[in-house]
N, C-alpha and C positions, 0 to 999 in steps of 0.2 A: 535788372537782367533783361536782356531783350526776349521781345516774341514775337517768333514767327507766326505769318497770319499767310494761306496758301489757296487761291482760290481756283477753279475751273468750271467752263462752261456746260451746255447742256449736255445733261445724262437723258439718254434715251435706250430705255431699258426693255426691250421686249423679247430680244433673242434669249435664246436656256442660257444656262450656267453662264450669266454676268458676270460672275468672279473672276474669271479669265481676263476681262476687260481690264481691270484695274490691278495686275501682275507684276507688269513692268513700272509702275510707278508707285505700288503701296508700299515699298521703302519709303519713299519721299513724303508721301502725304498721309500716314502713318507716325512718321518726323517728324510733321509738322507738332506748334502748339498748338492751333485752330485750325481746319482745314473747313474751306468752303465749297461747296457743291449749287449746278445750276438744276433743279431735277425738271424736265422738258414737259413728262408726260405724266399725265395723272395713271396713280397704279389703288386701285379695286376690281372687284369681284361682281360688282351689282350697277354697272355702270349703265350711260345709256347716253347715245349718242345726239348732242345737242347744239352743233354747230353746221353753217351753212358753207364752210369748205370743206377741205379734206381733213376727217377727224382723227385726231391721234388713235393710237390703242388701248383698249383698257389693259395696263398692266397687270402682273401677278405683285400683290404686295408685298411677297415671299422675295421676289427679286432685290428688293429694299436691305435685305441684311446683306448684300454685296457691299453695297455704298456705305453702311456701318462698319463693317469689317474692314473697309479702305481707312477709318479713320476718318471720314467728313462727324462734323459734330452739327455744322449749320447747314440748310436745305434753303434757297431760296426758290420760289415757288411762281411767281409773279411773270409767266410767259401765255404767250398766243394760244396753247394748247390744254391751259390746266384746265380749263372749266369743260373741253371736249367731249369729258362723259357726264356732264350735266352736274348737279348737286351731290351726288352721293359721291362720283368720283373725286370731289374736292376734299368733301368730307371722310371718305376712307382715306386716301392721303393725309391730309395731316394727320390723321389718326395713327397710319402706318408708320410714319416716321416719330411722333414721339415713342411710340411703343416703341422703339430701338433705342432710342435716348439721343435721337437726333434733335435738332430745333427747328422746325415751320416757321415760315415768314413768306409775308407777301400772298397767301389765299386764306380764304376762311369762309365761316357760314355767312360773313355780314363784313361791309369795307371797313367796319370799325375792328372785327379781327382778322382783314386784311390788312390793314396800316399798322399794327401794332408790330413792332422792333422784338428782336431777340437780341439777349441780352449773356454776354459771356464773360466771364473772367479770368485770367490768367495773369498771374503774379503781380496783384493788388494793380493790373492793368484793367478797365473794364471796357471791351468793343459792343458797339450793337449795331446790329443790321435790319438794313431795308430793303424791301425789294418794290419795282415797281414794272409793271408792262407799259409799253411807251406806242407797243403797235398793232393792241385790237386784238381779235375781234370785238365789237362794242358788246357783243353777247359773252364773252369771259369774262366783264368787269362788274365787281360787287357791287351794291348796292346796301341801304340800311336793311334792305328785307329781302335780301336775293346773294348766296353763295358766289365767288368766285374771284377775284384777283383785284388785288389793287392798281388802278389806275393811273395814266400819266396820258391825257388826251391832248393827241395833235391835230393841227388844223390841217389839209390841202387847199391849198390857191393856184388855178391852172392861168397860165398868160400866155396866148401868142406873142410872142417875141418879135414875130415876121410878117411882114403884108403879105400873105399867103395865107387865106380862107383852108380851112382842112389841113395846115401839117400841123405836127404832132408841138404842141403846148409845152412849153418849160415847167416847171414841180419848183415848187416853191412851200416848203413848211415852217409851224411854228408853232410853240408850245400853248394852247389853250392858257389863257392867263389865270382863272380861279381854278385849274388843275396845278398850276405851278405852283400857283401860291399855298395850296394845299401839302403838295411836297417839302414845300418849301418848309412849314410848321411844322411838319415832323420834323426834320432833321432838324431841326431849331431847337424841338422840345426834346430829341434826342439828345443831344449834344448838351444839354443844359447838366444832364445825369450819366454820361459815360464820357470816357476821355477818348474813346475811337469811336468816330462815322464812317461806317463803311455802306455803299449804297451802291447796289447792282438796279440795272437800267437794261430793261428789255429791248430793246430796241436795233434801228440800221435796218439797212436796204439789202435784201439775200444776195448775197454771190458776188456782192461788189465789194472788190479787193480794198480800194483805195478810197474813195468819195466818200464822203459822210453827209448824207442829208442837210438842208439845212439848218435844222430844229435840233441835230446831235450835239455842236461843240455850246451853244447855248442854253442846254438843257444839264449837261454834264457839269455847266461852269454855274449854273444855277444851284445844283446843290453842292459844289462847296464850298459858294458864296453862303448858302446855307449853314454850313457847316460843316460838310462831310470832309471826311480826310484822306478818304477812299475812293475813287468812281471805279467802276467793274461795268463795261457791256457784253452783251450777248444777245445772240437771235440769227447774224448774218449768215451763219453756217460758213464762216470765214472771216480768218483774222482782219482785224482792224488796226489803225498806229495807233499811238501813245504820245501822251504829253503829260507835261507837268504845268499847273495851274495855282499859283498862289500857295503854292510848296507842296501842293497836294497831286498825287498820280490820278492822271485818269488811264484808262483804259479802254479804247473805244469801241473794242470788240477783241474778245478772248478764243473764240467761234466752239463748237461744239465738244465736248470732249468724251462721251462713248455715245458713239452712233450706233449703237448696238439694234439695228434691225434684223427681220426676215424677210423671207418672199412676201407673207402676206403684208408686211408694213411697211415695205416699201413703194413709196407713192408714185413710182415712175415705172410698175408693171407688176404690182403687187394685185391681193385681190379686193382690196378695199376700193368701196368705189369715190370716183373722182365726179363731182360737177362738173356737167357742160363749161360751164361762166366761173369755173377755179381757175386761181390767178397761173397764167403759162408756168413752168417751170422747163420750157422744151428750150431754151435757150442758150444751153450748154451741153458740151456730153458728160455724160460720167463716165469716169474714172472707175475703170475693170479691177477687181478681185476677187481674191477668192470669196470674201463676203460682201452680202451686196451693201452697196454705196453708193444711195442716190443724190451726187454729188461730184463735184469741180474736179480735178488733180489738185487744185492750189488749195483745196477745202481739207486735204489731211496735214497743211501745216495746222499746230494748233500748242497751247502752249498751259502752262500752270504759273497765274500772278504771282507774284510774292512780294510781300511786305512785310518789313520788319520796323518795331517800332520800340521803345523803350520811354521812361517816364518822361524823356524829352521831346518826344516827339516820334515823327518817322525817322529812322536812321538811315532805310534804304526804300529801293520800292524797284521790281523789276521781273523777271520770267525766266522762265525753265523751258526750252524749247525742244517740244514732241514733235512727231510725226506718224500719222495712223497709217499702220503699215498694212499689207493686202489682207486683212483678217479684222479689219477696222480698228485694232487693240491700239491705243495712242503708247508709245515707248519715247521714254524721257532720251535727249541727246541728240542734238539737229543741226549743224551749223547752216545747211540750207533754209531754217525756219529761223537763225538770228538773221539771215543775208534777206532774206522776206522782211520781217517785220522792218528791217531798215529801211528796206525800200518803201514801202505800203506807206510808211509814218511819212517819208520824204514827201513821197508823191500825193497824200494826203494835204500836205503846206503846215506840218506840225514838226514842231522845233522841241528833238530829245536827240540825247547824246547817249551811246550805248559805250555800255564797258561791258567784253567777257570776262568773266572770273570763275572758272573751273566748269561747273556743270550750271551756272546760271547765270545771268545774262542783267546788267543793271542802267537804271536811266534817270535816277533818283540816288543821290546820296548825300547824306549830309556833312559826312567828313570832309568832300570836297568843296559841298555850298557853304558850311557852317553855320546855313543858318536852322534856325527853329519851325517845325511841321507847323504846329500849333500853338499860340498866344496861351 
C-alpha cells in the first residue's frame, strides 16, 4: 500500500495562537502518513542569547502543540538559528517536541546526538531522517562536548575574475571534504537499516529565486549517492527548482512555511537588536500586510513536498502549491506558485517535467519512467 510522506519548510513560531497558521492546510498534512516539519527557531523558557548575528527568539514551548495538532510526527532541527538561545534552548527543544510525541533530529546535547536518524514506520515500510545545516553559524554546530546542530561545512574561495584591483570577487563554494564524507556515513549506515533516506539540507543563498550556489547541486547529489532517496532544502526564505537524480527527488529549496512573526521578531524594525557588521538584508522591499513580513513578494510562494512511495520504491515525488496570504497563514492552491516553481527550476538549468493533477503538482513518477527508485 503506498505512503505518503509530506514535507514543509521552516516553522517560525513566535506570534500567539499558532494554530491559525496551519488551518488552511491541516486537512492535508493531517492526511498525510508521515508529515515532516522544518522547526526554525529554538522554543524554551530559560534561553540565553548566544550568537554574533541577529538571534532568533526564545519561543513559548507551549506553541509546539500547534505543530502536533497539525499532524507533523518528524521535527528536523538542523538550521542557522537553533543553537541562538545557547544550550538550554537546544536542550528544551528537543525536550519539547518529544513530549508531544513528535521526533527530533538534527540538534542535540553532543553531534553524536545530533547525527542520530529518526526512525518511522508505516506499513511494514521503514523511513528515517536526517537533518543537516549546510550554512553556519560555526557557533550552532555541535561538537563531542558542546550542544547544537549537526553540521555540513562549506568552504568560500573569493577570485577576481577581472584585471580590475577592487571590484567585487566572484564566490566560488564547496563542500569541506571530511564533512562530506561524514554525511556521507550516515546515510550509508542509514540506509543499510531502513528502506527510505530522506535527508533535509540547510542550506542556499536568502532571497535568491533561481541560482543555487555552487556547493548545492553537489552536495544534494552527494547524499543520494549516499543513499538518500529523498533530498529536501531549506533556509532561502524562497523557493528553489527541483530535480530528479538517479531516480531520486531532490528539492532544492522548499522556502519557509509559517512565518509566523511580531513586531518584536521581526528583524527589519522589530525591537531586537541588530549588529552593526549583520549580514545586509536592506536589499529588497518587503512585501506589506496585514502581518508583518520581513520578506520578498515572491517569498509567499511556498509549497508542501510530497512523496509517495511503496515497497517498490518511489511511485511519485512532487508538491502542493501555497501561497501566504496577507496574514502570513500559507493556504494550499496556487497555480501562480506551479507557474513559479517552473520557472525558478528552468532558470536554475534543472531538467524536471511538471504534471498538474488536481490539487498537486508532480515531477517524478514511476508509472511513467517504470523504472525502480531504489535497487
Amino acid at each position: 500500500m503506498p505512503v505518503e510522506v509530506l514535507f514543509v519548510g521552516d516553522l517560525m513560531l513566535s506570534a500567539p495562537e499558532p494554530a491559525r497558521f496551519f488551518a488552511p492546510s491541516r486537512e492535508i498534512l493531517t492526511g498525510a502518513d508521515i508529515a515532516v516539519g522544518h522547526l526554525e527557531w529554538p522554543h524554551t523558557e530559560r534561553g540565553q542569547v548566544c550568537v554574533v548575528d541577529i538571534p532568533a527568539p526564545a519561543c513559548p514551548p507551549a506553541h509546539l502543540d500547534a505543530v502536533a495538532d497539525a499532524g507533523f510526527e518528524v521535527l528536523t532541527l538542523a538550521s542557522n538559528h537553533m543553537f541562538d538561545q545557547g544550550p538550554f534552548g537546544v536542550a528544551d527543544t528537543v525536550a519539547a517536541v518529544r513530549a508531544r510525541g513528535m521526533r527530533p533530529v538534527g540538534a542535540g546535547a553532543t553531534i553524536e546526538e545530533a547525527r542520530r536518524p529518526a526512525v518511522v514506520e508505516r506499513d511494514g515500510i521503514t523511513f528515517g531522517f536526517l537533518s543537516y545545516n549546510a550554512v553556519g553559524p560555526r557557533e550552532s554546530w555541535a561538537t563531542p562536548v558542546k550542544a547544537g546542530v549537526a553540521p555540513v561545512r562549506v568552504i568560500n574561495h573569493y577570485e577576481l575574475d577581472v584585471a580590475s584591483p577592487g571590484s567585487a570577487p566572484a564566490e566560488y563554494t564547496s563542500v569541506e571534504p571530511e564533512s562530506e564524507e561524514a554525511m556521507r556515513a550516515d546515510i550509508a549506515a542509514l540506509a543499510a537499516d531502513v528502506d527510505v533516506v530522506c535527508v533535509s539540507l540547510h542550506k542556499g543563498m536568502g532571497f535568491v529565486h533561481a541560482t543555487l550556489a555552487c556547493y548545492e547541486r553537489p552536495l544534494a547529489r552527494a547524499a543520494v549517492e549516499a543513499g538518500a532517496d529523498v533530498v529536501i532544502g531549506h533556509h532561502a526564505h524562497i523557493l528553489r527548482g527541483v530535480e530528479v537524480y538517479r531516480g531520486r527527488p531532490i528539492f532544492h529549496g522548499i522556502n519557509h512555511f509559517v512565518p509566523a512573526y511580531t513586531a518584536e521578531t521581526d528583524p527589519l524594525g522589530g525591537k531586537r537588536p541588530r549588529p552593526s557588521r549583520a549580514p545586509s538584508i536592506g536589499f529588497f522591499t518587503p512585501d506589506p500586510g496585514r502581518a508583518p513580513f520581513p520578506f520578498p513578494r515572491d517569498s509567499r510562494h511556498t509549497m508542501i513536498a510530497r512523496v509517495v512511495v511503496d515497497a517498490g520504491g518511489i511511485v511519485e515525488a512532487g508538491f502542493i502549491p501555497c501561497h501566504l496570504d496577507t496574514d502570513a497563514v500559507p493556504v494550499p492552491g496556487s497555480d501562480a506558485t506551479v507557474d513559479y516553481v517552473e520557472r525558478i527550476t528552468r532558470d536554475a538549468g534543472l531538467a524536471a517535467g511538471f504534471t498538474r493533477r488536481g490539487r498537486h503538482v508532480t515531477f517524478l513518477d514511476r508509472a511513467t519512467t517504470g523504472e525502480r527508485a531504489w535497487a
